[in-house]
C-alpha positions in Angstrom: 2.9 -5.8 21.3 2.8 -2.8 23.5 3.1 0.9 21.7 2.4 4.4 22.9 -0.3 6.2 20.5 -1.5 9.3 20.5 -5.4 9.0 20.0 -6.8 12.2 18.5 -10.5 12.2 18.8 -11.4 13.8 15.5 -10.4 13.8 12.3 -6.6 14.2 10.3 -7.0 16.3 7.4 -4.5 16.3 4.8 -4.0 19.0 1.7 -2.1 18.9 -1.5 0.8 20.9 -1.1 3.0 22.4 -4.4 5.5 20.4 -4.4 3.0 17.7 -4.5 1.6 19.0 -7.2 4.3 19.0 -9.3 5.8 15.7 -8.1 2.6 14.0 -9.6 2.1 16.3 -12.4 6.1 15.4 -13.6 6.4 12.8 -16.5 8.8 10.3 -14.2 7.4 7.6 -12.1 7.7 8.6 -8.5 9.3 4.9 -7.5 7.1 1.4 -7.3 4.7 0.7 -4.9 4.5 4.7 -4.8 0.3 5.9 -5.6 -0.2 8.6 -7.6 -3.7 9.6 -6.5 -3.7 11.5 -2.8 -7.0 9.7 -1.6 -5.3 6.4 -2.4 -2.6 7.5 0.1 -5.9 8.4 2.2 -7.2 5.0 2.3 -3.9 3.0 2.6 -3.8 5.3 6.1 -7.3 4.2 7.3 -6.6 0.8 6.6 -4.7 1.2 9.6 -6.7 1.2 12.9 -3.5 0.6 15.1 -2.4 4.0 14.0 0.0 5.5 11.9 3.6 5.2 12.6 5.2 9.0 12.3 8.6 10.6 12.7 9.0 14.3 13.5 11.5 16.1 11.2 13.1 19.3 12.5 13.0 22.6 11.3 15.4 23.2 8.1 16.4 27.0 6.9 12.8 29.0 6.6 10.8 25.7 6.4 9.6 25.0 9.9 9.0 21.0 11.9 7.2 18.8 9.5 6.5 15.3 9.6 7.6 11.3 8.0 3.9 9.1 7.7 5.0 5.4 7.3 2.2 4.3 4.8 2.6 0.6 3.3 6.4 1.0 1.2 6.2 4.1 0.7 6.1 7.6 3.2 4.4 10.5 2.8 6.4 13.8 4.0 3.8 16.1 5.6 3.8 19.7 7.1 1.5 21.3 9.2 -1.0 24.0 8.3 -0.3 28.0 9.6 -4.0 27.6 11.1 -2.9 23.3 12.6 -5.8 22.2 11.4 -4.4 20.5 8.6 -1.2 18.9 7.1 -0.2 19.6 3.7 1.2 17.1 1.6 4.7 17.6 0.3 6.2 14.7 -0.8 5.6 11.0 -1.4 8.7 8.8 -2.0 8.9 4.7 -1.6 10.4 3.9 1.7 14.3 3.1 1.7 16.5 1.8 4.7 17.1 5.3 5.7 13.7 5.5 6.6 13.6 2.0 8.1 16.4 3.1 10.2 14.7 6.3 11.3 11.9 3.5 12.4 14.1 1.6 14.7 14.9 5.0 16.7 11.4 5.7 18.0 8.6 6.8 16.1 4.5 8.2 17.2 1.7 6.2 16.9 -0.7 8.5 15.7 -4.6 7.0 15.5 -7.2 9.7 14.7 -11.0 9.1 14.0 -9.6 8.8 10.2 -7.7 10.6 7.7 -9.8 12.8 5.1 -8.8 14.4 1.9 -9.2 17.6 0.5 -8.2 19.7 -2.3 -7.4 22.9 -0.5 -7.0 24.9 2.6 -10.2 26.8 2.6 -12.4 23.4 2.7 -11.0 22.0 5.6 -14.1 21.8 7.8 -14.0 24.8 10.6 -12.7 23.4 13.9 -10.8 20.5 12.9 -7.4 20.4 14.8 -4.9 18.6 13.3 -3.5 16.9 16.6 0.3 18.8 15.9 0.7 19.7 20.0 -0.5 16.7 20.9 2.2 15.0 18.3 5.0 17.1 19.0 4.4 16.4 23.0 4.5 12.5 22.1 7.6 13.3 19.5 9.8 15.4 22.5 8.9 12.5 25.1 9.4 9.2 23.0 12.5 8.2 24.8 11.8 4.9 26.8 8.0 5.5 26.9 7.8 5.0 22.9 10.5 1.8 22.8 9.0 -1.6 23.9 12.2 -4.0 24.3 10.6 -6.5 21.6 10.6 -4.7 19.1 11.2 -0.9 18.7 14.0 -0.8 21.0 16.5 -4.3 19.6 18.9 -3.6 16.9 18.2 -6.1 14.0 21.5 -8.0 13.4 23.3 -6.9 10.1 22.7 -10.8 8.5 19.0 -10.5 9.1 19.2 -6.9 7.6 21.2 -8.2 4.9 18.3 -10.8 4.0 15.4 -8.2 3.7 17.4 -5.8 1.6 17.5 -8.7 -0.4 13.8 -9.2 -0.3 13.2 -5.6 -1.1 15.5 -5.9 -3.8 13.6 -9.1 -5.3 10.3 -7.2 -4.8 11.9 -4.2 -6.8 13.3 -6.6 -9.5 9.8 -8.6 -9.8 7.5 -5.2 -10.2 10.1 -3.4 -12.9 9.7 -7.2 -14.4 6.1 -7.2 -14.8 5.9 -3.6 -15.7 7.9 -4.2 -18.8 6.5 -7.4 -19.5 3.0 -5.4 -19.6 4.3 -2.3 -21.4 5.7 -5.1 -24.4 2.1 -6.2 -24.4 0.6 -5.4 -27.7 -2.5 -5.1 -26.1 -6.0 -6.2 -26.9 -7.8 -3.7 -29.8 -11.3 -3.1 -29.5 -13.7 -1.9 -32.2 -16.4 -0.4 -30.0 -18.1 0.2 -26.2 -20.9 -0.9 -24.9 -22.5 1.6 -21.6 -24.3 -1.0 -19.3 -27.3 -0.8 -19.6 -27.5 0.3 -23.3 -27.3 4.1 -22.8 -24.2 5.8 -24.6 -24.8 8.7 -22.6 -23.7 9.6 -19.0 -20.7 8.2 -16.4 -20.4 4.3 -15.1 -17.9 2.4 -13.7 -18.7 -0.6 -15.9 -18.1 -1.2 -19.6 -18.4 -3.9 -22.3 -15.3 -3.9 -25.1 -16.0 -5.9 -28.1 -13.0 -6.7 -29.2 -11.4 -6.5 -32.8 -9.3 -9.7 -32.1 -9.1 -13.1 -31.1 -7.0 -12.4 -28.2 -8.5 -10.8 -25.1 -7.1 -10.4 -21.4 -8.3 -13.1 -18.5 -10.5 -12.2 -15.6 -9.2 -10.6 -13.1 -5.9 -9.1 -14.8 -5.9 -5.4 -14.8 -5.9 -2.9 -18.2 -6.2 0.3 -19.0 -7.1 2.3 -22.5 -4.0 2.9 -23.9 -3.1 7.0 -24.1 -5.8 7.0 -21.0 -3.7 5.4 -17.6 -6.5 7.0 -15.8 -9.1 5.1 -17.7 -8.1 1.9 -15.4 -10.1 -1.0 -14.3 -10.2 -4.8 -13.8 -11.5 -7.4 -16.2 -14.6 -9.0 -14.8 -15.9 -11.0 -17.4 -14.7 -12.0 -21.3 -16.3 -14.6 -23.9 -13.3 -14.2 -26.5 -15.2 -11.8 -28.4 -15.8 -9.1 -25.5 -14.4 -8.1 -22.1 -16.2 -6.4 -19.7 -14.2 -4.1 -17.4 -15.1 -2.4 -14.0 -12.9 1.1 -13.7 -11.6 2.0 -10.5 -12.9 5.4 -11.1 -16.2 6.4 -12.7 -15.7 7.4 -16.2 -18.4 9.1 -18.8 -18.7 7.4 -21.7 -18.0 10.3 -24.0 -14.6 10.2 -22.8 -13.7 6.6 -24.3 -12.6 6.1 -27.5 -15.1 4.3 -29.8 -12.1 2.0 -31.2 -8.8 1.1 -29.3 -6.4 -1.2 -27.4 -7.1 -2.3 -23.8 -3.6 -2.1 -22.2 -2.6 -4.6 -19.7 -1.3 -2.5 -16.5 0.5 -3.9 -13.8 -1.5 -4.3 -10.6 0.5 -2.7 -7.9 -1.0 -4.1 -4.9 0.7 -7.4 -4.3 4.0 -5.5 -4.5 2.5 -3.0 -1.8 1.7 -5.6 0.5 5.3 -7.4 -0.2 6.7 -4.5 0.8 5.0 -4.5 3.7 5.5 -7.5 5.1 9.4 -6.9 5.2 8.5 -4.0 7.1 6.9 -5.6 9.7 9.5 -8.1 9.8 12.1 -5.1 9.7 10.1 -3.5 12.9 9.7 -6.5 15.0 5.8 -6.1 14.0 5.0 -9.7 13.0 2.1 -12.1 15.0 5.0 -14.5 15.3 7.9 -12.6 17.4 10.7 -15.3 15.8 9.3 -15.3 12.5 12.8 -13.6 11.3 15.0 -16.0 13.3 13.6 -19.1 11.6 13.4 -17.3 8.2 17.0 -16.4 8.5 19.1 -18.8 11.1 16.8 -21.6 10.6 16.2 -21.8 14.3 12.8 -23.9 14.5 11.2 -24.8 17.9 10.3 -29.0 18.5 6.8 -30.1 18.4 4.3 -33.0 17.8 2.0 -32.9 15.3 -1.5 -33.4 16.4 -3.8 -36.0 15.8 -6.9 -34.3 15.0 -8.7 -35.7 12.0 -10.1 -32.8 9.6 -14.2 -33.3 8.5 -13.3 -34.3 4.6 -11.3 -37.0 3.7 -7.5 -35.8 2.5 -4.2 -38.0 1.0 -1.6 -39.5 3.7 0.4 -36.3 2.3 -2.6 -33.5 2.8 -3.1 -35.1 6.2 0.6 -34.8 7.3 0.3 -31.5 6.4 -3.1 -30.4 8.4 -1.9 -32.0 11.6 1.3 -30.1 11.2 0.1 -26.8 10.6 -2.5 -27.3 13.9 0.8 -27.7 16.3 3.7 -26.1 14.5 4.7 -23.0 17.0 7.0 -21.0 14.5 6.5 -21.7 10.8 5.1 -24.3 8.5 6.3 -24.6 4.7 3.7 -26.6 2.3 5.3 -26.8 -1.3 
């Protein structure tokens, strides 16, 4: 599809704001799917190289125009710097239909070099403009030249709105499901830590719990030390007896407790990308333009399955399904 962007040739810097500071510092969850860490929002952005979808807010009492960054379920409220050579941070909240709404009235596509992180003002590299004329320019003149009639301009119909409420709804339901499922866990207790490489000394990414048990966590679920959320990381490896985990973040080895419970944690991700799927089909942004009308009205296009023959043999039923899915225009369903 067709969408106005502005390109800015360098760099977006963005910069923790207060109230940032003490959204993330408060005890309440900020809402699923939401990160907690700035440089996460960072690299969900630059995951992006279409661009950023962004809204222009207007100017409210003493606070002046700031800005609405559509990440993956969640959007990040941003204001620009005295100086526009950055944008601080002010806000991150999960997306809800008012912002999908705000979406289907004409939004800037903003693609910079890529979006940096840092922790205040004064290092923002000298130079760096933060593209705000250039945004505001795009913002004043969306009118026609930001709508394309497949997507951004149509109205969804209110029965295909109704059907991904419901699908952010079941996303919703499903995430507060596994995060109490996880937080009933008893755990797994360990009795000591092993540094890689034998040295109990320094910071790695990658540690060996023997455990204290004869329950321990599969590979590939996600855990954390309990009283430590920070101390996060993946299971890579366990034998019954031991589980070795690979932290998202470095952590020093001083800072783990010698005995202790490894926490299973809900991994967030699959939720994220849930999420966005529905926006995409919410915005029209899907590979297949009809993908909503056949999900919802059942409205399925004719076709004849091809004949190709695939190079490994496959069951009459495998078969069916292969030739299908090499001619099927719209959607194919394989239970």
């Amino acid at each position: 599809m067709t969408v106005n962007t502005v390109p800015l040739p360098g760099p977006v810097v963005l910069v923790p704001g207060r109230s940032l500071e003490a959204q993330l510092d408060g005890n309440g969850d900020p809402g699923p799917g939401v990160p907690r860490d700035p440089e996460e929002i960072v690299a969900d952005l630059n995951s992006r190289p279409d661009g950023v979808p962004l809204t222009v807010t207007p100017p409210q009492g003493k606070r002046g125009a700031g800005m609405v960054a559509y990440a993956t379920g969640y959007v990040v409220k941003l204001s620009p710097g005295a100086r526009r050579d950055c944008y601080f941070i002010n806000g991150v909240h999960p997306m809800t239909m008012q912002h999908h709404r705000a979406l289907t009235e004409g939004y800037v596509l903003v693609k910079p070099s890529s979006w940096q992180f840092v922790h205040a003002p004064g290092a923002v590299p000298r130079g760096t403009d933060a593209g705000w004329a250039e945004i505001e320019e795009a913002w004043a003149q969306r009118g026609g030249g930001l709508r394309t009639a497949a997507t951004i301009g149509r109205r969804t119909p209110a029965h295909h709105e109704a059907f991904l409420d419901r699908l952010d709804q079941l996303i919703d339901a499903g995430q507060s499901l596994e995060i109490d499922r996880q937080q009933a866990s008893p755990g797994f207790p360990y009795r000591d830590v092993v540094a890689t490489g034998g040295r109990r000394d320094g910071t790695r990414s990658v540690y060996e719990f023997r455990l204290s048990g004869d329950r321990s966590p599969e590979v590939g679920a996600y855990v954390h030390v309990r009283g430590a959320t920070d101390q996060r990381g993946q299971v890579t490896r366990t034998d019954g007896t031991a589980v070795t985990v690979r932290f998202d973040d470095p952590v020093d080895w001083s800072a783990l407790s010698a005995q202790g419970v490894l926490q299973p944690t809900p991994n967030t991700t699959v939720y994220r990308r849930q999420r966005a799927a529905v926006e995409w089909l919410r915005t029209g942004r899907t590979a297949a333009p009809g993908l909503l009308e056949t999900l919802v009205d059942h409205r399925t296009q004719p076709f004849t399955p091809s004949t190709a023959m695939p190079l490994e043999g496959l069951d009459p039923e495998q078969l069916e399904a292969f030739q299908r899915a090499l001619s099927v225009p719209d959607m194919l369903a394989v239970l």
